[in-house]
N, C-alpha and C positions, 0 to 999 in steps of 0.2 A: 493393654493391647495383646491379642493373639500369638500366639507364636507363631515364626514362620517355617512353613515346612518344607523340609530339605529332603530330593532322593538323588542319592549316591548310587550308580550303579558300576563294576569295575570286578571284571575276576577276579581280581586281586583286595578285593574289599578287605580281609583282614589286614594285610599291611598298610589300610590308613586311620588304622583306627586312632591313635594321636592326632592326627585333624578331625575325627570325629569328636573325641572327647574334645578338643577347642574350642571346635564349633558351640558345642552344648554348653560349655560355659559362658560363652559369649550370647546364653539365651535362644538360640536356634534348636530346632526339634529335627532329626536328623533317622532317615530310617532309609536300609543299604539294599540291592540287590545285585549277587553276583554273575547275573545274565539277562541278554535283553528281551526273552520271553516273559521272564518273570515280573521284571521290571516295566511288562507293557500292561499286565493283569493289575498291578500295583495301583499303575494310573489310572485305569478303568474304575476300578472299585474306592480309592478316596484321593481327595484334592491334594496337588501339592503346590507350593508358591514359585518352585525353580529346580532343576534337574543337572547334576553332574553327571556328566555320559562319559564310559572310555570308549576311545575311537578302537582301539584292537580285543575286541574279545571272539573265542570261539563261538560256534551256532551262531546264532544272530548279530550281526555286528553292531560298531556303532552309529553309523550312516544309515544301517538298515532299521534301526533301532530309531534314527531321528526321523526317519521320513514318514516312519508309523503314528508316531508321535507328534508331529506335524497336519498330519491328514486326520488326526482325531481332536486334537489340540494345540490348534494354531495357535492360540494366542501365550502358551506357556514356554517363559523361558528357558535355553538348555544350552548348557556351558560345555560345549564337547574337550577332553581331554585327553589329549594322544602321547605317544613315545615319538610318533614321526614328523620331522617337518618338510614330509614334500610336498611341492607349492598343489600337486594333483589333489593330495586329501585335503589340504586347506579351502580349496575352490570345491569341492563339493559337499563340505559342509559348511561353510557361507552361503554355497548355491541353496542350503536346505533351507535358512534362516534361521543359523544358530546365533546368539547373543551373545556368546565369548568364546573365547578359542584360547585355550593353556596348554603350553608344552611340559610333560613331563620331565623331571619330577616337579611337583608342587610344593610349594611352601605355607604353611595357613594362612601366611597377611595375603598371599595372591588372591587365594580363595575369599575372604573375607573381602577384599577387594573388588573381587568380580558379584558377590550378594548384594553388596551395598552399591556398584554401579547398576545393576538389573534391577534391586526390588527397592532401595530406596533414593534411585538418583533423580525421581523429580522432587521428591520431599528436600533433598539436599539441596537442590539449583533452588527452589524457593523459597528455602532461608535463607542462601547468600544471597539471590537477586533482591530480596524484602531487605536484607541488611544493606546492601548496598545500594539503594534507592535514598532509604535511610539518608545513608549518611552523605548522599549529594543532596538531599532535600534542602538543607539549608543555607549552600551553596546556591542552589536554584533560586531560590524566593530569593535572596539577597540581587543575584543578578536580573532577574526580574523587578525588582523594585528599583533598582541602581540607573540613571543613565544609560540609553543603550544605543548606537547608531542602528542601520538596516543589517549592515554584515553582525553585529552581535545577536541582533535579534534572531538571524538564521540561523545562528549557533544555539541559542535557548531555545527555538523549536526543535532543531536536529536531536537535542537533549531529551525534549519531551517525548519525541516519538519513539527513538528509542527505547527508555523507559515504560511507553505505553504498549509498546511490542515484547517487550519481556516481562512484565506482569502480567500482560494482557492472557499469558498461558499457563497461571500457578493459579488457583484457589482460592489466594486471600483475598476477598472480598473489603476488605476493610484497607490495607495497602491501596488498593485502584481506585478507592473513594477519596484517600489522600490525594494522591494524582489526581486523579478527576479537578480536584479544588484546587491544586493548584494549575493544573490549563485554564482552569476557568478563571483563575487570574492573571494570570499572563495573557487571558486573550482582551479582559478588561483593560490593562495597561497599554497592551498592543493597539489598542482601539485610539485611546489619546497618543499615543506615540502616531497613529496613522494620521492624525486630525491637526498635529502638529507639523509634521513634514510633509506630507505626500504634496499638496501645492506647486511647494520650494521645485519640488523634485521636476516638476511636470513643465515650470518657468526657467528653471535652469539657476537660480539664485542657489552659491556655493556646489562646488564640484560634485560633493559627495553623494552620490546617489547612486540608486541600485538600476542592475538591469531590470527591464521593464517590457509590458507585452509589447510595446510599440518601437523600441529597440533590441527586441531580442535575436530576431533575423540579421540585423546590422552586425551585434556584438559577438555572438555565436555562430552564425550557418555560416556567413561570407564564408571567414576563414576556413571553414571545412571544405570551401566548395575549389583553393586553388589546385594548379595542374591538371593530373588527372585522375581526380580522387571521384569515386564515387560514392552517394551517400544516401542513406532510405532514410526520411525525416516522415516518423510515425506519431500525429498525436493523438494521442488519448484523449477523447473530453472530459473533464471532470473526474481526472486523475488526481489525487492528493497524495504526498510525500508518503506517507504512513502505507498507501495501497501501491506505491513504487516500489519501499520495500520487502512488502510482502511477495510481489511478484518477482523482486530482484533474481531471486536463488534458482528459478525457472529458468529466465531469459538469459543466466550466465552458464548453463550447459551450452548454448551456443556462443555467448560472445563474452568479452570481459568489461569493466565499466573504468574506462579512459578517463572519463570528468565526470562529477556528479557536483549539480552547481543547484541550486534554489534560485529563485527570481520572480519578479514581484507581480500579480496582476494588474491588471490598472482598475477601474470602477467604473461602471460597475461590474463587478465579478460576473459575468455572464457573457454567453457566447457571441450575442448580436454584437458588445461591442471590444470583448478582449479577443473574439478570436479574428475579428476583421481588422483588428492595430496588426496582431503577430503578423497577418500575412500581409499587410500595405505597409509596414514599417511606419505607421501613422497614427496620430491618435483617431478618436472620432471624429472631431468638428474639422478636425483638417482631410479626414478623409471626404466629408458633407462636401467640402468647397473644393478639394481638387477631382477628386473624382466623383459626381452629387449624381451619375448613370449607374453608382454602386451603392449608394445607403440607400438603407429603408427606413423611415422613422417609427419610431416607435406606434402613433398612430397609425398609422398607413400599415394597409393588407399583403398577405403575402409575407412570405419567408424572410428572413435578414440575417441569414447567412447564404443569398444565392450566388454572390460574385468572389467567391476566397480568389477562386483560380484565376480571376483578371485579374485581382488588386495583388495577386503573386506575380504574375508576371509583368505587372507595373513596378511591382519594386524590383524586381531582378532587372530588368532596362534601367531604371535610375539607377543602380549601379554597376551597370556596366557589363553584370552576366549574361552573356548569349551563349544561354544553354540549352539543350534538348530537355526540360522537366515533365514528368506527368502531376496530373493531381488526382484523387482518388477520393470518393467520400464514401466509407461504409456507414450503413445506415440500417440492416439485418442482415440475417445468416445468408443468406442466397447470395449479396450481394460479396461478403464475405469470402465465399465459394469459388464465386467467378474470379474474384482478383488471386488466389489462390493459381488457379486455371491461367491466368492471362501473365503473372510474373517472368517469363522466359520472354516476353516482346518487351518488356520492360528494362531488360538489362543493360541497354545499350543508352540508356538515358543518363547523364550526372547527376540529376535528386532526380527521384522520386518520391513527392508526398502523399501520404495515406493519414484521411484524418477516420479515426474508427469511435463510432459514436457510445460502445455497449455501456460503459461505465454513467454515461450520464444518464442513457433511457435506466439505468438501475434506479438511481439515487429518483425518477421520476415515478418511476413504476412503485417504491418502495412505498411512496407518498398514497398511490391509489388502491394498489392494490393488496389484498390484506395478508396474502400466501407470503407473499415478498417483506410483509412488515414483520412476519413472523419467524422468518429466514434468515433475517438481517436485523435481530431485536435489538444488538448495538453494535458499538464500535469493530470488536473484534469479530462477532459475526457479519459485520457486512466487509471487512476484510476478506473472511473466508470464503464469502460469494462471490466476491471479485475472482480470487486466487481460482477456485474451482470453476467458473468460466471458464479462463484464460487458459487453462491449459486442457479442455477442450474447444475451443476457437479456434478457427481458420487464421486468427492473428499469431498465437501459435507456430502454425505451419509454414505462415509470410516470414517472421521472424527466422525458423529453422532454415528455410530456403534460403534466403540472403545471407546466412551466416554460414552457410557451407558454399556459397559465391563469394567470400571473403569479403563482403560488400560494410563500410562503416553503417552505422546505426545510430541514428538518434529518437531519442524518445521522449516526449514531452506533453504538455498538455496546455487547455487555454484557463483553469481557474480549478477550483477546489469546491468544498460543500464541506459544511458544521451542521451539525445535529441540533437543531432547534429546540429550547425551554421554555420562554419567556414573552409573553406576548407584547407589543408595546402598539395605544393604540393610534388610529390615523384617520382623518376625515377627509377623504376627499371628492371629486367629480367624477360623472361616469366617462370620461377620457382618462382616468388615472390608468396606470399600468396595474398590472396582477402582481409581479412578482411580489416574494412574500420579505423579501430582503433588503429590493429599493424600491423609494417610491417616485415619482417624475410626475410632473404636473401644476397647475396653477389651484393657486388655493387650497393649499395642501395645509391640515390642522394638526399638528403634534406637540407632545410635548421636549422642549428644544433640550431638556439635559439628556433626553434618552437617544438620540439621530445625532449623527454626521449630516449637517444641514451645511447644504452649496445653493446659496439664495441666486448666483449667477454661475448657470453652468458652464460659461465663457472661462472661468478661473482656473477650470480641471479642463478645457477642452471637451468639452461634453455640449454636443446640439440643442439649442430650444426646439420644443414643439413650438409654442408662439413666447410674446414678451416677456411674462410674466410666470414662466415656467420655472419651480427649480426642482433640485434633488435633494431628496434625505434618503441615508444610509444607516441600516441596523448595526448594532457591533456585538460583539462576543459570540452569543448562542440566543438572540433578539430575536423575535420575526413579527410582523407588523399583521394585525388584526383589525378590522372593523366593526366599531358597537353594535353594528345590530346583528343578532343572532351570534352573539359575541362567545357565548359556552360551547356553541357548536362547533364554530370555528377553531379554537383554541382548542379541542378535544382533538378535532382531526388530524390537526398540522404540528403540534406538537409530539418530540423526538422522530420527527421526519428531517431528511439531510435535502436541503437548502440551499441557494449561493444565490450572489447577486451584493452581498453587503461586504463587512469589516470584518475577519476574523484573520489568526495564522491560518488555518485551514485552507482556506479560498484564496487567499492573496499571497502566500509563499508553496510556491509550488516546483514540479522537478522539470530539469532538464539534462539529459542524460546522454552522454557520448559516449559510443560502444564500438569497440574492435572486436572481429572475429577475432576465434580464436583457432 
């Protein structure tokens, strides 16, 4: 490995030369200038890796010295070094974008301290983050393979994302492949964990069960909504936990995170029927029958999510709230714009819901369009396209607006998306559905170890189209294919992000209560 190269500049250069020679033992290449004209010729003419500046020297100072050095070489670190600590020079050389700040006199472990934070502290975060992976790894798989109720299982996902967010930004390629295999077993497991309970859950047999899309208004909003609390209830579609927290660190300049809770989608993972339970406090086949002027069935034309905003304000009468609400459906930027524009006649309301669509036309767009597969080539880049959205979005600015209104915040969404591998195939009629997740229909051909098969969708609360309908569900990273022109298909839609079936991904998802701050 190279040496790194150090330039000291300081009128006083001879008096350090004992942390010069330390430096040089400890392997570093160290070359001195005692002014900052000289010092600016230096860097012109050969490369250095990092720059000690003194803040007081005559001619040229050291402000004046950084800002040169700045405007020619932005990207090179400089450790200014001063006699003074008043708070005036410290703010303007933070204001310049110095990389460390040492008060006179120095000692060489500071020095050696501030090299190895600036030139080798992501090499360092990525041996302990690699060590420390490490040695939860076996930890993980034991709990993963172990019994687990709903609440454990939210805890080994919270685990994995973590993890996949703090690898997701070191190098080791081989680390994230470990990872990789084991989500990819925990979502296998996760898949019979789902096949085994989720029923139970939906009949009521033994208490324990998670929140769910179809009580999660009951269990969550009410209570926010007593006295005279006001509250913006924001979802996201096709929000997953992992793209929460990336966004997290944004949305807490404005507010702080009160409760951060996971909760379950119901199935199928998809909007037509998880996001119409969130808002009717209903499943589907109960929505079919008490309100049958709000579903659209699968077969049948036209949109099926066009009634959120009556089946909201059906459940807020079944229990009781007579409130002022808005509803809001962004669906592109313009529309975006306007709600921006129109939030001041909105104040005066108890919720306001905005459900904001960008995150799912991504995960849709990513599928067709090939600029976007290229953007988002995996997990962690399609995090970052999320992230760089949003903080130029007009949801952005709704956010900022309400949080300097002091107005509560909730954030949520109606399901998740998993990155498709594995084809698994399916024969069915030209009434079958498209989605590539679940399938619905009569006479449907698959093989039954690979599917979550609901031979009566009366069992999950899920509508027939006619008698003889049922449903199967993909699980892990699955997506259903048909044999003919079967290379094609599989070529297209594979490592495309998906929902509609069985993964953690899609079915434990955020919900997020936020105080101004």
């Amino acid at each position: 490995m190279d040496k790194i190269n150090i330039l000291w500049v300081d009128d006083e250069i001879n008096l350090l030369k004992p942390h010069i020679l330390f430096l040089e033992q400890k392997g570093y290449h160290v070359e001195t200038s005692n002014n900052g004209t000289d010092a600016l010729e230096m860097v012109r003419k050969q490369p250095f890796d990092i720059i000690f500046l003194d803040e007081q020297m005559p001619g040229l100072s050291g402000i004046e010295t950084l800002e040169v050095i700045k405007q020619e070489f932005p990207r090179l670190p400089v450790v200014m070094i001063t006699k003074s600590e008043e708070e005036t020079i410290m703010e303007d050389a933070i204001g310049s974008k110095i990389s460390d700040y040492l008060i006179k006199p120095v000692n060489p472990n500071q020095i050696l301290l501030s090299l190895k934070k600036n030139l080798e502290n992501k090499k360092l975060i990525s041996e302990k983050t690699t060590m420390a992976y490490q040695q939860s790894f076996s930890r993980l798989g034991m709990d993963i393979s172990g019994p687990l109720d709903h609440r454990q299982w939210t805890d080994v996902y919270r685990r994995l994302v973590r993890w996949e967010l703090e690898l997701g930004s070191i190098a080791d390629t081989g680390i994230q492949e470990v990872l990789n295999m084991q989500k990819s077993e925990a979502n296998q497991v996760f898949g019979k964990f789902i096949e085994s309970n989720y029923q139970n859950w939906l009949t009521g047999k033994g208490n324990d069960r998670p929140v769910m899309s179809h009580t999660l208004l009951k269990e969550r909003l009410l209570p926010s909504l007593n006295g005279n609390n006001q509250v913006f209830f924001i979802l996201m579609d096709n929000i997953r936990f992992d793209q929460w927290k990336t966004l997290q660190p944004v949305i807490e300049e404005h507010y702080r995170v009160e409760r951060e809770d996971i909760f379950y989608s119901i199935l199928p993972t998809v909007t037509q029927y998880s996001r119409n339970a969130i808002f009717s406090g209903l499943m589907p086949s109960e929505i079919e029958r008490k309100y049958p002027q709000y579903w659209v069935r699968e077969d049948e034309e036209g949109l099926k999510n066009m009634y959120e905003e009556h089946l909201l304000g059906e459940f807020l009468r079944r229990y009781g709230k007579d409130i002022r609400f808005s509803y809001t459906k962004v669906l592109n930027l313009n529309v975006g714009r306007k709600l921006v524009d129109n939030l001041p006649n909105m104040m005066g309301n108890a919720l306001n819901v905005v459900v904001y669509n960008f995150v799912d036309m991504l995960s849709h767009a990513r599928t067709e369009m090939e600029i976007i597969r290229e953007l988002a080539d995996d997990e962690p880049a399609y995090r970052s396209l999320t992230l760089s959205w949003f903080e130029h979005s007009p949801l952005r600015d709704i956010i900022s607006y309400i949080g300097n209104k002091g107005i509560d915040l909730i954030i949520t969404t109606d399901h998740g998306s998993v990155r498709v591998q594995d084809p698994v195939k399916v024969l069915g009629d030209r009434n079958t559905n498209t989605n590539l997740r679940y399938k619905t229909g009569k006479a449907l051909q698959y093989d039954r170890r690979e599917v979550f098969e609901v031979r009566n969708p009366g069992n999950i609360y899920l509508p027939r189209i006619n008698v003889s309908s049922s449903f199967i569900f993909c699980k892990k990273n699955d997506f259903f294919a048909y044999p003919n022109n079967y290379n094609y298909y599989v070529n297209y839609y594979r490592n495309t992000f998906q929902h509609g079936g069985i993964s953690m991904e899609e079915m434990m998802i955020p919900y997020i209560h936020l105080k101004a701050r």
